[in-house]
Wavefront OBJ file of the C-alpha trace (Angstrom):
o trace
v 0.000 0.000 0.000
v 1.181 3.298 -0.954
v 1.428 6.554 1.621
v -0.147 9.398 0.813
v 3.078 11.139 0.985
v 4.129 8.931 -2.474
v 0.136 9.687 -4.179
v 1.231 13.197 -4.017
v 4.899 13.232 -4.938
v 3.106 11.207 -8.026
v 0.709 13.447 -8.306
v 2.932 16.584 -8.519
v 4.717 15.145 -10.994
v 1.400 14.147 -13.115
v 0.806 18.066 -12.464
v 3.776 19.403 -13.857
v 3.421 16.868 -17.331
v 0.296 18.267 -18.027
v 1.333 21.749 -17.007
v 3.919 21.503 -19.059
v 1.710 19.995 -22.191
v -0.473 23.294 -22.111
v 2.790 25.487 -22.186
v 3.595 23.418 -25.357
v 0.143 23.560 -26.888
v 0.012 27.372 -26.300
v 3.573 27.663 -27.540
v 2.222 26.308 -31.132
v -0.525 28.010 -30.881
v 1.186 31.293 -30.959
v 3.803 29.889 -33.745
v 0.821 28.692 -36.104
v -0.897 32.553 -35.511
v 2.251 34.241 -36.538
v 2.748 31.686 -39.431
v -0.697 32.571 -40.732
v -0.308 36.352 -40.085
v 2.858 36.069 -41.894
v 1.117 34.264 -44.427
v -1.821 37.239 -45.131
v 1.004 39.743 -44.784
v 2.793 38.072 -47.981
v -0.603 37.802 -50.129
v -0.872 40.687 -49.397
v 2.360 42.369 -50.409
v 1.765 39.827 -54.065
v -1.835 41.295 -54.270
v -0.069 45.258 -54.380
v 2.281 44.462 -56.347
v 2.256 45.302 -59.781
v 2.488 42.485 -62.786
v 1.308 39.889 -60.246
v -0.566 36.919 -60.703
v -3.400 38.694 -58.143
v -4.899 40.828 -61.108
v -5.981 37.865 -63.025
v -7.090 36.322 -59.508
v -8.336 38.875 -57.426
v -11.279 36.473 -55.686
v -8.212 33.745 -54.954
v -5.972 35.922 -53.307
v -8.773 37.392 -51.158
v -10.226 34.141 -50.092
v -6.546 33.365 -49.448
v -5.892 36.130 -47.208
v -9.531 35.705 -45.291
v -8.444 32.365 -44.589
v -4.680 33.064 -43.049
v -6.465 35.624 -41.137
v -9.120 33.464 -40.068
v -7.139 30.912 -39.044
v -4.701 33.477 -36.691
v -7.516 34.250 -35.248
v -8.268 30.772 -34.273
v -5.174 29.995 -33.191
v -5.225 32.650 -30.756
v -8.190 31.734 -29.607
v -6.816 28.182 -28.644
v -3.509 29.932 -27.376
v -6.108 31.897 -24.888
v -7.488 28.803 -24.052
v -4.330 27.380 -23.024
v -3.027 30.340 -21.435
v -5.999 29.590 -19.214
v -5.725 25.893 -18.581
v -1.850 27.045 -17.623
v -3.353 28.968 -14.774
v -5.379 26.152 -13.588
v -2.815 23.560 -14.043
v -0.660 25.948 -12.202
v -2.986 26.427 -9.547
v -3.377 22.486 -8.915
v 0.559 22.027 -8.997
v 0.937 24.352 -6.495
v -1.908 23.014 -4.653
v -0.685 19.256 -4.224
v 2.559 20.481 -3.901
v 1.555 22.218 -0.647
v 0.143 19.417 0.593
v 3.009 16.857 -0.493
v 5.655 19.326 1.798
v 3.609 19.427 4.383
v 3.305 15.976 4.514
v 6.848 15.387 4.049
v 7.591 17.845 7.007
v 5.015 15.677 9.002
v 6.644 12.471 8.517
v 10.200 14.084 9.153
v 8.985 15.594 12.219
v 7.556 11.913 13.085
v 10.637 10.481 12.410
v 12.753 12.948 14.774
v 10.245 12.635 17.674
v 10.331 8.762 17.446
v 14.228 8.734 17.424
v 14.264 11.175 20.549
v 12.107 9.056 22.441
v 13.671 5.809 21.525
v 17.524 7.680 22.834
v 15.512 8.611 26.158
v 13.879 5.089 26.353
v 17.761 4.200 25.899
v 19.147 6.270 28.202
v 16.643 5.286 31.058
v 17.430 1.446 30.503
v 20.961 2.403 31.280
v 20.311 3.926 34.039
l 1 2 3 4 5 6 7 8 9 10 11 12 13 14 15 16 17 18 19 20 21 22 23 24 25 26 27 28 29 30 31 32 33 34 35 36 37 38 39 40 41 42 43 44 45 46 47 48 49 50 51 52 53 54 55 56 57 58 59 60 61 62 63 64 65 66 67 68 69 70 71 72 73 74 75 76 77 78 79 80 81 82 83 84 85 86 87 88 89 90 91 92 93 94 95 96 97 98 99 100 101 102 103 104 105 106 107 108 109 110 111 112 113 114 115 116 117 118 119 120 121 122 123 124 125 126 127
């Protein structure tokens, strides 16, 4: 049978996995909204520019460009998401790890009060 001290010191680690899963979602999040920012910027530069393609494809190059931006816009979205499942994870991690030190501490301070008592117990059987 496990100790509750062990659940938690599992348990903070589980924490901190999915803490850090959320920092990597939001993380690509962020990359894939710059990437399709970048993206509209570019079609958009083509569609000014003269002797482009753009002039004979106008609708294409539009429809392009509402799509990069729609999809930055999504992906922001989900990186705000993220950003707030952070905070929660966050919130738990620091939680159970609370609790895990204070158990810890209790168990140490356990330990040292059952080793003084065994040293007096000692010292009165030499007595």
């Amino acid at each position: 049978m496990t100790s509750r001290k062990d659940r938690l010191k599992k348990l903070v680690k589980v924490q901190e996995q999915l803490k850090a899963l959320h920092e990597t979602r939001h993380a690509g999040f962020l990359s894939a909204a710059v990437a399709a920012e970048s993206e509209a910027r570019e079609l958009v530069g083509h569609f000014d520019a003269g002797g482009s393609m753009a002039g004979l494809f106008p609708e294409l190059y539009h429809r392009r460009i509402a799509n990069a931006l729609a999809r930055q816009k999504q992906n922001l979205e989900s990186a705000r998401q993220e950003a707030a499942l952070i905070a929660t994870a966050t919130a738990r991690t620091n939680m159970v790890e609370r609790a895990y030190k204070d158990v810890r501490r209790r168990d140490e301070r356990e330990r040292s009060d059952r080793e003084r008592l065994d040293l007096i117990a000692q010292k009165r059987g030499h007595e």
